[in-house]
matplotlib code that plots the C-alpha trace (Angstrom):
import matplotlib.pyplot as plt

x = [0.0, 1.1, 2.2, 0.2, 2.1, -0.4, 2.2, 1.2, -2.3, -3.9, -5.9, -9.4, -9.6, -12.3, -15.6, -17.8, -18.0, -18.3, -15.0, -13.1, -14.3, -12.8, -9.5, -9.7, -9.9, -7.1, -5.2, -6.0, -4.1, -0.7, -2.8, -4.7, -5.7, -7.5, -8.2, -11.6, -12.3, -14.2, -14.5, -16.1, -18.6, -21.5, -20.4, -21.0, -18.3, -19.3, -20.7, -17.4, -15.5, -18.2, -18.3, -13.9, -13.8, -17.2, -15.9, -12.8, -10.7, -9.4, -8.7, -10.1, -8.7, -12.1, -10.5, -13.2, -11.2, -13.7, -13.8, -17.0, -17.7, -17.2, -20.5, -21.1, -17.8, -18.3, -21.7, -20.3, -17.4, -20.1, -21.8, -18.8, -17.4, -20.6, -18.7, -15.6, -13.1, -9.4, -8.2, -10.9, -9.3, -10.3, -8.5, -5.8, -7.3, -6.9, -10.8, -11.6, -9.5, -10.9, -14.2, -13.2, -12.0, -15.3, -17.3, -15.3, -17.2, -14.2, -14.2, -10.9, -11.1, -8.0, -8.5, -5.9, -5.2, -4.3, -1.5, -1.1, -2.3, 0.5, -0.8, 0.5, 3.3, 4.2, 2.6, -0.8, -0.2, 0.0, -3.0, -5.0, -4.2, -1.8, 0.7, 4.3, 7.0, 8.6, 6.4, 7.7, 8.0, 4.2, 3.8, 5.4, 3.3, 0.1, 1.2, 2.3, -0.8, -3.0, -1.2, -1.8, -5.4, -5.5, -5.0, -3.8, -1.6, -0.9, -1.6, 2.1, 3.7, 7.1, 9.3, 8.1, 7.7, 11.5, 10.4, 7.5, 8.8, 11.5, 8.6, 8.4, 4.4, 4.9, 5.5, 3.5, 1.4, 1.1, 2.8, 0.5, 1.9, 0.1, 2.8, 5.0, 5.9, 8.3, 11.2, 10.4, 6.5, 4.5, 3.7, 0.5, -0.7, 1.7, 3.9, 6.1, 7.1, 9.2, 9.7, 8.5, 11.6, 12.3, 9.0, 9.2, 12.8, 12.4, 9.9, 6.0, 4.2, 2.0, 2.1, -0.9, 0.2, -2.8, -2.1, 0.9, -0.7, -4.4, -2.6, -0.4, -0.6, -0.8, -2.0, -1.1, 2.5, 3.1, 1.9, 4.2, 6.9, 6.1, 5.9, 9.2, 10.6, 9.1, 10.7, 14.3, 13.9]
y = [0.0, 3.7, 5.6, 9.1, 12.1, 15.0, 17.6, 17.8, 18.8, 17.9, 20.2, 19.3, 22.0, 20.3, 21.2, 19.2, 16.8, 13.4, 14.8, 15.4, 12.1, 10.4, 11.5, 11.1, 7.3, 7.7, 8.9, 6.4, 6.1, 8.0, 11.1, 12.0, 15.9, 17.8, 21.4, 22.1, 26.1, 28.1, 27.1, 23.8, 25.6, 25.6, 21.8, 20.1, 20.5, 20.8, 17.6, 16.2, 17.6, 15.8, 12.6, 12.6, 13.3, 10.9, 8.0, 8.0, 9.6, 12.2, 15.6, 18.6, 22.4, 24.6, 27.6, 30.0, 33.2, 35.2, 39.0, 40.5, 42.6, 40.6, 40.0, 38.2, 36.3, 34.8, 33.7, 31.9, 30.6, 29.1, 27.1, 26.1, 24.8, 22.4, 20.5, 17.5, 20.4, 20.8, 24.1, 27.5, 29.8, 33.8, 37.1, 38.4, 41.2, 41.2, 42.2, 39.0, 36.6, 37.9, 37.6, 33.7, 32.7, 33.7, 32.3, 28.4, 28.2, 26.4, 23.7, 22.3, 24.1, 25.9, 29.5, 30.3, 33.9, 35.0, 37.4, 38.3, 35.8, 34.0, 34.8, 38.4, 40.5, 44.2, 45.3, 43.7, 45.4, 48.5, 48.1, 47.4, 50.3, 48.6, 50.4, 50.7, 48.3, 44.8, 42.1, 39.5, 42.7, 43.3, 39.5, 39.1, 42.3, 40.5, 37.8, 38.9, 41.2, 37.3, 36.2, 39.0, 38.6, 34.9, 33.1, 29.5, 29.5, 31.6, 31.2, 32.5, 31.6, 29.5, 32.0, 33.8, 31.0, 31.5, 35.2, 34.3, 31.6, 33.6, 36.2, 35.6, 35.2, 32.5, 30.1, 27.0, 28.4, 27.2, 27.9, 26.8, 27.5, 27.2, 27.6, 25.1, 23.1, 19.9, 21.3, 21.1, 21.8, 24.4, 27.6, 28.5, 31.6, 31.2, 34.2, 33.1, 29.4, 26.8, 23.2, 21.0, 20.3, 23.9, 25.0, 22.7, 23.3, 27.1, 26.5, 25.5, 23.1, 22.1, 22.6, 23.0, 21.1, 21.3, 20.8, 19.4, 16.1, 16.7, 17.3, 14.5, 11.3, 9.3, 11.5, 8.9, 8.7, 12.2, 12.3, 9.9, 11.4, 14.1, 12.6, 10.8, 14.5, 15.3, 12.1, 12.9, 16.3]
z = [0.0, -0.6, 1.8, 1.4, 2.8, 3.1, 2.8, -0.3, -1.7, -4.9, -6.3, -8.0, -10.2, -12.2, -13.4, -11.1, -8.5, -10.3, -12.2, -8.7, -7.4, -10.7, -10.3, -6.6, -7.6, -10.1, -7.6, -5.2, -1.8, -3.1, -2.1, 1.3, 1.3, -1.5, -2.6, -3.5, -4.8, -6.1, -9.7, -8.4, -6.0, -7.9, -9.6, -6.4, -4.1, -1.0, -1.6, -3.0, 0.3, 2.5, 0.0, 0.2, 3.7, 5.3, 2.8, 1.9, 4.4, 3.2, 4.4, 2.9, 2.1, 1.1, -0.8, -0.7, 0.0, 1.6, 1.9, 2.9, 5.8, 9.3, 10.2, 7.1, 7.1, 10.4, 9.5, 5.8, 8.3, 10.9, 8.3, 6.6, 9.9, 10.2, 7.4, 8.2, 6.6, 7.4, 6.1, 5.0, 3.4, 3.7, 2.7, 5.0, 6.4, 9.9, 10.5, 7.9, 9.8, 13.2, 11.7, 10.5, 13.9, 15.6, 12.5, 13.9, 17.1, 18.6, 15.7, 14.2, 11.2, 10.4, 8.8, 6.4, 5.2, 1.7, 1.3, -2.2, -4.9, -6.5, -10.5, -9.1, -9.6, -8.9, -12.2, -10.8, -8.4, -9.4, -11.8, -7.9, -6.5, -3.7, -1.4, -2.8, -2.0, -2.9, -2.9, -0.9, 2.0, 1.7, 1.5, 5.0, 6.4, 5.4, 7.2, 10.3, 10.6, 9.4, 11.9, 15.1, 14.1, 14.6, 11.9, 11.9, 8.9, 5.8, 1.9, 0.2, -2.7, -2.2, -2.9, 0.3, 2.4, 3.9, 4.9, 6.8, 8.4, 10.2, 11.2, 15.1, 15.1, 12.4, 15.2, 15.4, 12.4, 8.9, 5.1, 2.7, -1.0, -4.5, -7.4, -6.5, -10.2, -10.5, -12.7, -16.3, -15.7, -17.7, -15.2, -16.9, -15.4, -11.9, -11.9, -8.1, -8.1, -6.7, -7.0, -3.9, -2.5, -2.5, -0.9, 1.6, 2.7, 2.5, 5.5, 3.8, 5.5, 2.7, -1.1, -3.8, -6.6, -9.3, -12.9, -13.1, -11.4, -13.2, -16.5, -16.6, -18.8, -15.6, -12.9, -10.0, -11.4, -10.8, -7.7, -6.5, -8.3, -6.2, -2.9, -3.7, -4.3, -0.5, 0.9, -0.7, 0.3]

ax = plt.figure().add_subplot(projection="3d")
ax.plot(x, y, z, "-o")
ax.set_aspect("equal")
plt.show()
C-alpha cells in the first residue's frame, strides 16, 4: 500500500463533482488531502469535500477566500465549519481573519489567510491600486498582521515561504503554498514558483500542486513522483 504524505495537496480544479471524485480514484491512496475552490462551488463540491472526507478519508482544504464585511464572514465561516473540513481559506485582512476565527465556534477548522495571490506581480499590483513596496515585503506584512489577528496558517507563494517563516508570530502556524511546479512543468498563469523540495525546505508546510498532477498522462504517477521528491527532500 502507498504511503500518502499530506504535505502535499492535490488540487481538483475540475468542473464538477463526479469529475473530482474520478481523479480522486485515479489517484488512489498515493494522495490523502484535497483542494476544492471556487471554480467547483457551484459543480457540487461541497458535496465532493463531505463525500472525500465521510468515505474516503481524506482531508479537505475549502479555498473560498472570503472577503466580505465581518459579520457576514463569520456567519459563511459558521456554516462552513458544520462541514468534516481541514483548512478555510479567507483574505488576509486582519478584521476578515478575526471575523473567521469567531465564525469556527471552537471547531478544528484551520483559517488560512491570503497574502497576495500568487498569478500576481508588482505590475498587478500596481494596476490594484496597492501600497508601494517589494512584494515579498508586503507578502510578510500580510502575514504577520494574518497572523496577530489569529490566523492558523498563511496562503504565500514559495518564494516567500522562507520570509514568513523567520517572522516571530509565524511560530506554530502554517505555510501553505500554490505555485510550486516539479522542474520542467509548464507555469500556466503562476507568476512566483518553486519546486517541492524547495518549498518545503524554505519552510511551507503544505504545497498546492494542481495541474501538473491533473494534466499529466498518468495523474497517479506524478503524484508519487512528487511525494518521492518530498521524501528525498
Amino acid at each position: 500500500m502507498t504511503q500518502a504524505d499530506d504535505r502535499l495537496i492535490v488540487a481538483l480544479d475540475l468542473p464538477d463533482a463526479h469529475a473530482g471524485l474520478r481523479m480522486a480514484e485515479t489517484l488512489g491512496d498515493a494522495v490523502s488531502f484535497y483542494k476544492i475552490g471556487l471554480g467547483m462551488l457551484t459543480g457540487g463540491g461541497l458535496a465532493l469535500a463531505n463525500e472525500l472526507s465521510q468515505e474516503h478519508g481524506k482531508r479537505i482544504f475549502l479555498d473560498m477566500k472570503l472577503f466580505d464585511i465581518g459579520a457576514t464572514v463569520e456567519a459563511a465561516v459558521r456554516g462552513l465549519a458544520r462541514f468534516d473540513l481541514d483548512f478555510l481559506t479567507v483574505h488576509g485582512d486582519p478584521h476578515v481573519v478575526r471575523a473567521a476565527r469567531e465564525g469556527t465556534g471552537g471547531t478544528d477548522l484551520r483559517i488560512l489567510a491570503v497574502t497576495i495571490l500568487t498569478s500576481l506581480d508588482r505590475d498587478d499590483l500596481d494596476a490594484g491600486l496597492m501600497k508601494a513596496g517589494d512584494l515579498p515585503d508586503l507578502v510578510a506584512e500580510r502575514a504577520g498582521r494574518a497572523f496577530e489577528a489569529g490566523a492558523d496558517g498563511v496562503i504565500a507563494s514559495p518564494q516567500e515561504a522562507a520570509m514568513i517563516r523567520a517572522l516571530p508570530q509565524a511560530a506554530g502556524r502554517l505555510i501553505v503554498t500554490p505555485g510550486v511546479r516539479p522542474a520542467g512543468s509548464a507555469l500556466g498563469d503562476q507568476k512566483r514558483v518553486a519546486t517541492p523540495a524547495q518549498a518545503i525546505a524554505d519552510g511551507a508546510d503544505h504545497i498546492v500542486v494542481g495541474r501538473p498532477v491533473r494534466d499529466a498522462p498518468d495523474p497517479r504517477a506524478a503524484a508519487l513522483a512528487i511525494l518521492d521528491e518530498l521524501r528525498r527532500a
